[in-house]
BASE-885095 format. One line per field, with one value per residue: x, y, z of N, C-alpha, C, O in turn; residue number from 1. Coordinates in steps of 0.001 Angstrom, whole numbers. Example, Ala and Ser with C-alpha at 12.3 -4.5 7.8 and 13.67 -1.06 7.14 Angstrom:
! BASE-885095
n.u <- (13190,12850) $
n.v <- (-5690,-2250) $
n.w <- (7800,7080) $
ca.u <- (12300,13670) $
ca.v <- (-4500,-1060) $
ca.w <- (7800,7140) $
c.u <- (13200,12900) $
c.v <- (-3300,30) $
c.w <- (7800,7870) $
o.u <- (14236,13409) $
o.v <- (-3319,1138) $
o.w <- (8465,8039) $
i <- (1,2) $
END
This chain:
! BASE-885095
n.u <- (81132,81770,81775,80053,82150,81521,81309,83253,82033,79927,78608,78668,77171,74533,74070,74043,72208,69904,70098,69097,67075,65319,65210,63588,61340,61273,60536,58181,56396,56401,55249,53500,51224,49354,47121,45391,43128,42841,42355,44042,47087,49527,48820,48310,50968,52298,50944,51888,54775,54300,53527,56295,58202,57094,57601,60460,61242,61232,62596,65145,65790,66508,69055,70110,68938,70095,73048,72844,71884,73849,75681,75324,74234,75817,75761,72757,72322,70241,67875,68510,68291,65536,64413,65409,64436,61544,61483,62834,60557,58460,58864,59130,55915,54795,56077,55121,52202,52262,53372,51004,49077,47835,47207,45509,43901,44381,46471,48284,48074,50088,52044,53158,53113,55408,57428,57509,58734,60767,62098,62518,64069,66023,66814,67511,69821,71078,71771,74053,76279,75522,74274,72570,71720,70570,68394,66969,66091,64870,62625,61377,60377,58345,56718,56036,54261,52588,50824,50154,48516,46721,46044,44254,42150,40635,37379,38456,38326,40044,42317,42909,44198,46069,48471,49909,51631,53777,55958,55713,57800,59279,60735,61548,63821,65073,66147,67724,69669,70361,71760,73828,75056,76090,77852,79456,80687,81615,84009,85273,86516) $
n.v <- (-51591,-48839,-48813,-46227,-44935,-45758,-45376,-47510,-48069,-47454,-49055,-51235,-51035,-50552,-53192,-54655,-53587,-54543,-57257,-57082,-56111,-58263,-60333,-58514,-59126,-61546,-61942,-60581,-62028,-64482,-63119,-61387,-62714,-64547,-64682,-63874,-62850,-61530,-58971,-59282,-57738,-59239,-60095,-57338,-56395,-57782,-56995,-54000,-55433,-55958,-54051,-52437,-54268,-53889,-51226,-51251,-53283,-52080,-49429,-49680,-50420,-48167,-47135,-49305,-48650,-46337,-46334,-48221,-46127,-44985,-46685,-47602,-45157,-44863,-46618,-45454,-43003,-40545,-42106,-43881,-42312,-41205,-43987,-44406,-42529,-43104,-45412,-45316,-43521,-44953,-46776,-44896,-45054,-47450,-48277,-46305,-46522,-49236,-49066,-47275,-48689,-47730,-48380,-48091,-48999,-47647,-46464,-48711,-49765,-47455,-47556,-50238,-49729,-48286,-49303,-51573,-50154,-49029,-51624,-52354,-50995,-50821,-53616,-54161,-52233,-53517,-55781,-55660,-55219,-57392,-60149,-62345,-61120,-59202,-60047,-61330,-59137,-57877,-59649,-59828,-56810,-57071,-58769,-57431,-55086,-56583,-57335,-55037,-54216,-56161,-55471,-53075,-53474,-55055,-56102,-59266,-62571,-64952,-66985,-65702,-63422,-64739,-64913,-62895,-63681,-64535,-62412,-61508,-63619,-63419,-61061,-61424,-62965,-61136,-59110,-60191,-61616,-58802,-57531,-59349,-59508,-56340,-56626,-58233,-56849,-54920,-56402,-56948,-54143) $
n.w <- (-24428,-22074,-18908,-17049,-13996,-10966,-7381,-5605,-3295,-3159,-5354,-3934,-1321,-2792,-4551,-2007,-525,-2999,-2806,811,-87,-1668,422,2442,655,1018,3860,3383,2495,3992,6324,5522,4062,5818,6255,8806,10466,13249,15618,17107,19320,18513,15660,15094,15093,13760,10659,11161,10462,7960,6437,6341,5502,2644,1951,3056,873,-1792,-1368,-1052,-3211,-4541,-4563,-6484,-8396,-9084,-9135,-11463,-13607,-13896,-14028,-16817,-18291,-20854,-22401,-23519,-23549,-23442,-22816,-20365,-18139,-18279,-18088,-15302,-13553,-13877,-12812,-10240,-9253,-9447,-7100,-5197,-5329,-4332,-2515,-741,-1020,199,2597,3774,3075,1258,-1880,-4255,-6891,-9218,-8519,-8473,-11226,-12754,-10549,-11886,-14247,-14724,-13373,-15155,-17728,-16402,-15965,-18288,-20293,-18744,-18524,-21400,-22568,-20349,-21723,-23197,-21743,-19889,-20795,-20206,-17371,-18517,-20246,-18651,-16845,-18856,-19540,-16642,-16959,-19178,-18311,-15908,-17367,-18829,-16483,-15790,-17707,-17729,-14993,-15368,-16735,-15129,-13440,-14510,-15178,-12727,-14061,-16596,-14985,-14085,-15520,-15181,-13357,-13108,-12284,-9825,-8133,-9869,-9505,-7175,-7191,-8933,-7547,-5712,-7589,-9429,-7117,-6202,-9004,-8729,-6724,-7481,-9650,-7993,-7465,-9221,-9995) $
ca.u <- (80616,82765,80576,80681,82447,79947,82499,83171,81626,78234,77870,78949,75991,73553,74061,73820,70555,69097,70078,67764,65237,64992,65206,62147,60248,60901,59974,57027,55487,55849,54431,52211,50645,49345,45657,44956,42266,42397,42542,44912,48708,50480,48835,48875,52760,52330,50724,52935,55992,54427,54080,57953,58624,56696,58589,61869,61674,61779,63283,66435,66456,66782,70240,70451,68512,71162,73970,72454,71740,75204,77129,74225,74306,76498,74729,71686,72294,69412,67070,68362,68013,63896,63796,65821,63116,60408,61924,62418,59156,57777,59596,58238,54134,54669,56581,54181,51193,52279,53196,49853,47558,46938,47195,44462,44077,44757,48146,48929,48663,51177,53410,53518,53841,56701,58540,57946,59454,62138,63466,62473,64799,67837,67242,67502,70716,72557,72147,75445,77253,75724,73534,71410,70682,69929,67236,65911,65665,63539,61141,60362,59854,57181,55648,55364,53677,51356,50272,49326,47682,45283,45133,43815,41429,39610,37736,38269,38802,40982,42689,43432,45161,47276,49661,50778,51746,55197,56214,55991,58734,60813,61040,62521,65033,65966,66837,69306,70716,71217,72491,75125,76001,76697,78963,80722,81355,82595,85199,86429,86645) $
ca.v <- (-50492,-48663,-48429,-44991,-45381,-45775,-45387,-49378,-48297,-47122,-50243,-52333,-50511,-50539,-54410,-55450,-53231,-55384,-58740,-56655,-55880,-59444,-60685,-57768,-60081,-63206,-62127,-60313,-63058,-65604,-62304,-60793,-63648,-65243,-64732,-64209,-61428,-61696,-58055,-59311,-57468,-59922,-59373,-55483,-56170,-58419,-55888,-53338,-55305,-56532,-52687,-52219,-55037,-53933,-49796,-51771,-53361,-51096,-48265,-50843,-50518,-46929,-47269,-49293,-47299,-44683,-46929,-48719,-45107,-44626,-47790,-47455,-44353,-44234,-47127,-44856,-41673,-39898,-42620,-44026,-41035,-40890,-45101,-44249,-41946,-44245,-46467,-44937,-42656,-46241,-48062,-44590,-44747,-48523,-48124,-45718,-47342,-50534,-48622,-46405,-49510,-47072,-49271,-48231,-49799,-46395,-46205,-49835,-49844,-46464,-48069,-51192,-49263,-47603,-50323,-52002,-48628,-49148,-53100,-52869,-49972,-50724,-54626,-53605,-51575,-54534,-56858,-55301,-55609,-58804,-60615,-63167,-60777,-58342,-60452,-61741,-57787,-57108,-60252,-58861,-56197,-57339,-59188,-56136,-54473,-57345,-57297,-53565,-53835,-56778,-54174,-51775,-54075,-55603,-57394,-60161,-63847,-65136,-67508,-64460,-62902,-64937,-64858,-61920,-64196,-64866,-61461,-61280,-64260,-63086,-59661,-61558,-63578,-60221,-58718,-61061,-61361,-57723,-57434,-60225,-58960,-55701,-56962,-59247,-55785,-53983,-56979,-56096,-52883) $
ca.w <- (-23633,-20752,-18368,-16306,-12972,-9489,-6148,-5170,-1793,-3770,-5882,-3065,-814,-4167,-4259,-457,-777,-3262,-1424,1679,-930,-1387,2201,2725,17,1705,4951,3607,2166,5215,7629,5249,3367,6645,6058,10106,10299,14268,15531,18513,19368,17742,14358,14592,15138,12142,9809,10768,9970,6916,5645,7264,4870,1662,2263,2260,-294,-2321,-841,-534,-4912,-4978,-5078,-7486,-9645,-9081,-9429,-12614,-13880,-13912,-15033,-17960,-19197,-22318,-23116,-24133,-22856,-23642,-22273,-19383,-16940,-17664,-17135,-14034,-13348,-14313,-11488,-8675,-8550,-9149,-5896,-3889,-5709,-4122,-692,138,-1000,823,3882,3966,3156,526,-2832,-4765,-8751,-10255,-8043,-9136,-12397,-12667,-10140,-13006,-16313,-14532,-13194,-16709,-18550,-15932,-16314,-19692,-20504,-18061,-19008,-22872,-21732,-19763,-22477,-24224,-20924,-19010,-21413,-18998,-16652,-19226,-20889,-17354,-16333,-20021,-19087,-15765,-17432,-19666,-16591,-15230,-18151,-18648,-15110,-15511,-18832,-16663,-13773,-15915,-17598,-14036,-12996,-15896,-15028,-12457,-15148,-16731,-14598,-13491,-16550,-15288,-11734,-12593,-12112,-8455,-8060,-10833,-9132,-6301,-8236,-9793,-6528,-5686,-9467,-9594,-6264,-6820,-10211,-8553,-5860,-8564,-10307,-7464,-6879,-10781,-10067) $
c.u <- (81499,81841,80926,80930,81371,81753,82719,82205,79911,78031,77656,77259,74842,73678,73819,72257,69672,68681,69082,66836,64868,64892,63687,60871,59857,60008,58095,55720,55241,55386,53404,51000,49717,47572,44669,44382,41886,42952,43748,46458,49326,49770,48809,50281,53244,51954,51585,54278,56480,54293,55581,58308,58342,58027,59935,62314,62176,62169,64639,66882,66406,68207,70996,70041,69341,72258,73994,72196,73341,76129,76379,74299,74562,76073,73371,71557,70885,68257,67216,68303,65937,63756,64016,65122,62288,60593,61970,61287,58549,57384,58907,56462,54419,55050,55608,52862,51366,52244,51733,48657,46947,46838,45876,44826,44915,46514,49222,49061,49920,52297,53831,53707,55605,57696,58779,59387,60681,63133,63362,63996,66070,67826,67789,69298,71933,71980,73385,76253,77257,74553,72237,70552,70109,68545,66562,65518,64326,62512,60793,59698,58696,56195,54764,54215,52658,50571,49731,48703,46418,44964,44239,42252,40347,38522,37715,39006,40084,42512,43512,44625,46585,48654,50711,52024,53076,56505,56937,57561,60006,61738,61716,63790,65667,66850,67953,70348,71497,72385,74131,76022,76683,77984,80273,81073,82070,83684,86258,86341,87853) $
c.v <- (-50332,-48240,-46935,-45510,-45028,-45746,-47351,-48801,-47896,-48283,-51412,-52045,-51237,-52609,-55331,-54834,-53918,-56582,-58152,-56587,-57192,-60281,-60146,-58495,-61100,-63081,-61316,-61362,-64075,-64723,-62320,-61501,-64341,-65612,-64567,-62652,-61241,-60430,-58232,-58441,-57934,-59846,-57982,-55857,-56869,-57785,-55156,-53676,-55319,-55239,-52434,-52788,-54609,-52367,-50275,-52221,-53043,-49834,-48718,-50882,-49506,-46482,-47994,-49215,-46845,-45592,-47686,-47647,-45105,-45463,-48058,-46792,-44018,-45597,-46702,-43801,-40614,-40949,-42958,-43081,-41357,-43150,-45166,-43770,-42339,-45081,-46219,-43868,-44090,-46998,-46848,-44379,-46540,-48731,-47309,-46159,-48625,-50176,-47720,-47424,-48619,-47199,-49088,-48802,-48861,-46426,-47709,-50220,-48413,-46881,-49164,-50781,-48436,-48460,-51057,-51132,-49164,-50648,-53207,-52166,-50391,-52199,-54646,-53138,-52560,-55432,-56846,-55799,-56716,-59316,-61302,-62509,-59432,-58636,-60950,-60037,-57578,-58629,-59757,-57714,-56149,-58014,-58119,-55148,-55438,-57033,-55758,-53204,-54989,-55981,-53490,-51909,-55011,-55162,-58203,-61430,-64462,-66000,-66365,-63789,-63393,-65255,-63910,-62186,-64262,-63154,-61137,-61841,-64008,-61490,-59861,-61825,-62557,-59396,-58739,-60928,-59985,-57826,-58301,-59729,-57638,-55789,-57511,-58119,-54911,-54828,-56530,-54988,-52263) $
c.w <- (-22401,-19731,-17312,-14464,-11747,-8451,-5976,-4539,-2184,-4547,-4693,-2351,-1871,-3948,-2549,-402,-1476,-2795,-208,825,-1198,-437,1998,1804,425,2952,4867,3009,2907,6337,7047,4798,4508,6858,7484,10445,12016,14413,16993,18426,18566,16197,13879,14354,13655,10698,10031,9933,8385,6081,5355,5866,2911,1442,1824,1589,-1688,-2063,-1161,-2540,-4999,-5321,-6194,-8706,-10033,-9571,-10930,-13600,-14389,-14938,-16086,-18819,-20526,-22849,-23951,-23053,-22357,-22401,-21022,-17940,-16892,-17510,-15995,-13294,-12893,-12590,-10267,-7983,-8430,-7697,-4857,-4147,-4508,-2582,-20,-45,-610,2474,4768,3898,1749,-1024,-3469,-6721,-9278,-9549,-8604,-10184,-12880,-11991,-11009,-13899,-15724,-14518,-14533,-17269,-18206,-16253,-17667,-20466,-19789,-18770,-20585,-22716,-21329,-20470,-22977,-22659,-20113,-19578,-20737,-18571,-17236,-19896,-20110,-16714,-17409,-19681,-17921,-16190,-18039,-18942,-16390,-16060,-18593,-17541,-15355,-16163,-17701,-15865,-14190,-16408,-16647,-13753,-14161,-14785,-14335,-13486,-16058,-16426,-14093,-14536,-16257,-13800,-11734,-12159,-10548,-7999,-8319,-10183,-7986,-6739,-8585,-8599,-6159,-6488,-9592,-8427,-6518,-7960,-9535,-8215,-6252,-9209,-9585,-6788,-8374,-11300,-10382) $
o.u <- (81934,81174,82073,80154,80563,82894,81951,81163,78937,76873,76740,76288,74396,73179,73466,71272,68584,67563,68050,65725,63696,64200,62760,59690,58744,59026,57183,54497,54185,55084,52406,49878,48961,47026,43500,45027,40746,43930,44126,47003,49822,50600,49118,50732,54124,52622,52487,54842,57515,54904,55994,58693,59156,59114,60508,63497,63071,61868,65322,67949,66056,68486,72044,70547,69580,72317,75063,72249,73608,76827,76814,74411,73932,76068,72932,70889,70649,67939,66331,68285,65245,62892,63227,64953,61994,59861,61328,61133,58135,56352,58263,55780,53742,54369,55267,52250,50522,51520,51551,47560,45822,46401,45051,45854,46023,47536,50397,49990,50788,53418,55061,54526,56609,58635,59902,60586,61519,64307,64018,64817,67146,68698,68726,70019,73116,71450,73916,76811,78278,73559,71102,69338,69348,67699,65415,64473,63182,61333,59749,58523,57883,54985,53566,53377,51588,49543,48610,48096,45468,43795,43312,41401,39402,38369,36862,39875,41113,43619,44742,45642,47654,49685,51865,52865,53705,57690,58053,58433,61104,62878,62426,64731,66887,68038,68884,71458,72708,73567,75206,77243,77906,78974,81430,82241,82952,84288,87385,86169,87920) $
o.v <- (-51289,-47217,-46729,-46218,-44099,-46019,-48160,-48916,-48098,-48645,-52229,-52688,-52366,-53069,-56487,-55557,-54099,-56986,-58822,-57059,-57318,-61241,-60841,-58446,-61626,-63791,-61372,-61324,-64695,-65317,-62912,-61060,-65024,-66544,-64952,-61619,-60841,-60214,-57292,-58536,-57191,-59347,-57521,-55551,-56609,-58063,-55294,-52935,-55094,-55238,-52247,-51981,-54933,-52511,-49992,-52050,-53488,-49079,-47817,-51259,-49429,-45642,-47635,-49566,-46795,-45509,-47750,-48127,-45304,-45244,-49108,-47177,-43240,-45581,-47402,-43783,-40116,-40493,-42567,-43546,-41613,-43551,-45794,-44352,-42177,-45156,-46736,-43509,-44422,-47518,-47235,-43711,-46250,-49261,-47544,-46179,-49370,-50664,-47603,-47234,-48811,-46198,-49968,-48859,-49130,-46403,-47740,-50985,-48925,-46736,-49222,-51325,-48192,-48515,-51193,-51403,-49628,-50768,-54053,-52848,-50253,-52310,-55430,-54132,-52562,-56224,-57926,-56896,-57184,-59004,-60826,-62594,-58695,-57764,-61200,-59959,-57257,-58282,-59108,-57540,-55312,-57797,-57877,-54522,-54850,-56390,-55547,-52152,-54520,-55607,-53210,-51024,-55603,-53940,-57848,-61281,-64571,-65463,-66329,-63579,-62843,-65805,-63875,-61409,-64112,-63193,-60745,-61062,-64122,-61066,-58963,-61034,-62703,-59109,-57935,-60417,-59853,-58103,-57849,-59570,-57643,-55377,-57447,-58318,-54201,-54390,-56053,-54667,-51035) $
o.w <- (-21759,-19884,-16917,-13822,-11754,-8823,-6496,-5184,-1460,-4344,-4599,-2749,-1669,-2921,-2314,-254,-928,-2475,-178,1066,-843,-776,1581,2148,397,3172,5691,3146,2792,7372,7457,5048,3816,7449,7485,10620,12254,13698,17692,17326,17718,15437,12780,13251,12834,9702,9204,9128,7756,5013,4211,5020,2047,882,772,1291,-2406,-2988,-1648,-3024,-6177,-6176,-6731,-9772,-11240,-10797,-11537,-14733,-15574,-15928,-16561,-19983,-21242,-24080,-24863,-22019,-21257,-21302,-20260,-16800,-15907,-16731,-15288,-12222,-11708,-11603,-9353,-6815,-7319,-7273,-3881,-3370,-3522,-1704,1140,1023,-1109,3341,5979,4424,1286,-1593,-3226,-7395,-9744,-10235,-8967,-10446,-13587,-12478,-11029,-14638,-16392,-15312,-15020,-17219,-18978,-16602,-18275,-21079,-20371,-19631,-20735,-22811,-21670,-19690,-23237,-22674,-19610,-18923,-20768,-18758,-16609,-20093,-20482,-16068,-17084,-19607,-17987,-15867,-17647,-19005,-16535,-15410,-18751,-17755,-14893,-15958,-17075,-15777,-13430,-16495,-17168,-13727,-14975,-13926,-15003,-13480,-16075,-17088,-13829,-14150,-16686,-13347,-10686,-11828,-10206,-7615,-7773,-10371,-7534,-6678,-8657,-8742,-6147,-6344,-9775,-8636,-6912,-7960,-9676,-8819,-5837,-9542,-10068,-5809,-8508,-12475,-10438) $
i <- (1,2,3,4,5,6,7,8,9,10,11,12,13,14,15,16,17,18,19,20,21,22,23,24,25,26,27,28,29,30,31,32,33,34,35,36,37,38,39,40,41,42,43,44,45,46,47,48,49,50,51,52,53,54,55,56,57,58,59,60,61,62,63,64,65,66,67,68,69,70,71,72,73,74,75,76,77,78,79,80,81,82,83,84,85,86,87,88,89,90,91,92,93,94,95,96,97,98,99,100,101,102,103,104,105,106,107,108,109,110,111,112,113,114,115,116,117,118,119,120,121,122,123,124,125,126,127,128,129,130,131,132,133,134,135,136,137,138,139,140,141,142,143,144,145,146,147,148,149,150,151,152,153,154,155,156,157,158,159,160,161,162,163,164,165,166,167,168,169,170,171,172,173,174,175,176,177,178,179,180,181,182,183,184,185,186,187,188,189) $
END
């Protein structure tokens, strides 16, 4: 597969963005996670950042949506434009329901069948050109599509649900992975 050309200076971007989109995970899980329901300054400043944090995270993979869109394409022409799709309406049903507080079930399971659609479809895709992180993109993927068939299906048994737990993690891990792989592609450019 030849993959279709991205500028360096757009994959390069597209990859340092994911590395932030993973940062914005780390730090939102040692702000947001914190469990401190005290209505004082310092936890408003703490909620806010921990929205700040959820927004950038994915906002920060919209590029390499676009960029993965691209060096994808003639891999499955037809398809990868609507998982590209799939993906980044996903990253804004989720940035803005993280930033708004406004996360309701119905918005979370749609922001999960999407994102599925999406790593399932690009991971599927970069198996021909980077095998690993092609078949670590299609298990997040199915994470993700587990997790939204349980959403869908609540309340049922914590036990349960948590099959769908490794998802969260892996979605960091993938951050990075892509990101890196990008950067390693716009040095053998």
């Amino acid at each position: 597969m030849n993959p279709r050309p991205n500028s360096p200076t757009s994959v390069r971007f597209a990859g340092v963005a994911s590395i932030l989109a993973g940062c914005c995970w780390i730090v939102w899980i040692i702000v947001g996670s914190d469990g401190n329901d005290d209505p004082s300054n310092a936890s408003v400043r703490i909620a806010k950042l921990s929205q700040l944090m959820i927004a950038g995270w994915n906002l920060l993979l919209v590029p390499t949506a676009l960029v993965m869109w691209r060096r994808l394409q003639d891999a499955n022409p037809e398809s990868i434009g609507l998982y590209t799709i799939c993906g980044i309406i996903s990253l804004m049903f989720w940035a803005y329901g993280g930033a708004t507080h406004g996360i309701t079930p119905s918005l979370e399971i749609v922001y999960l069948l999407l994102s599925a659609v999406w790593w399932i479809g690009i991971g599927n895709a970069l198996r021909m050109e980077q095998k690993a992180l092609g078949i670590f993109t299609l298990t997040l993927g199915l994470f993700a599509l587990l997790d939204a068939v349980l959403s869908f299906f609540e309340p049922m048994p914590f036990y349960i649900y948590v099959l769908a737990a490794p998802k969260l993690p892996l979605s960091i891990i993938w951050d990075f992975s892509i990101g890196a792989y990008l950067l390693h592609c716009d040095l053998t450019v």
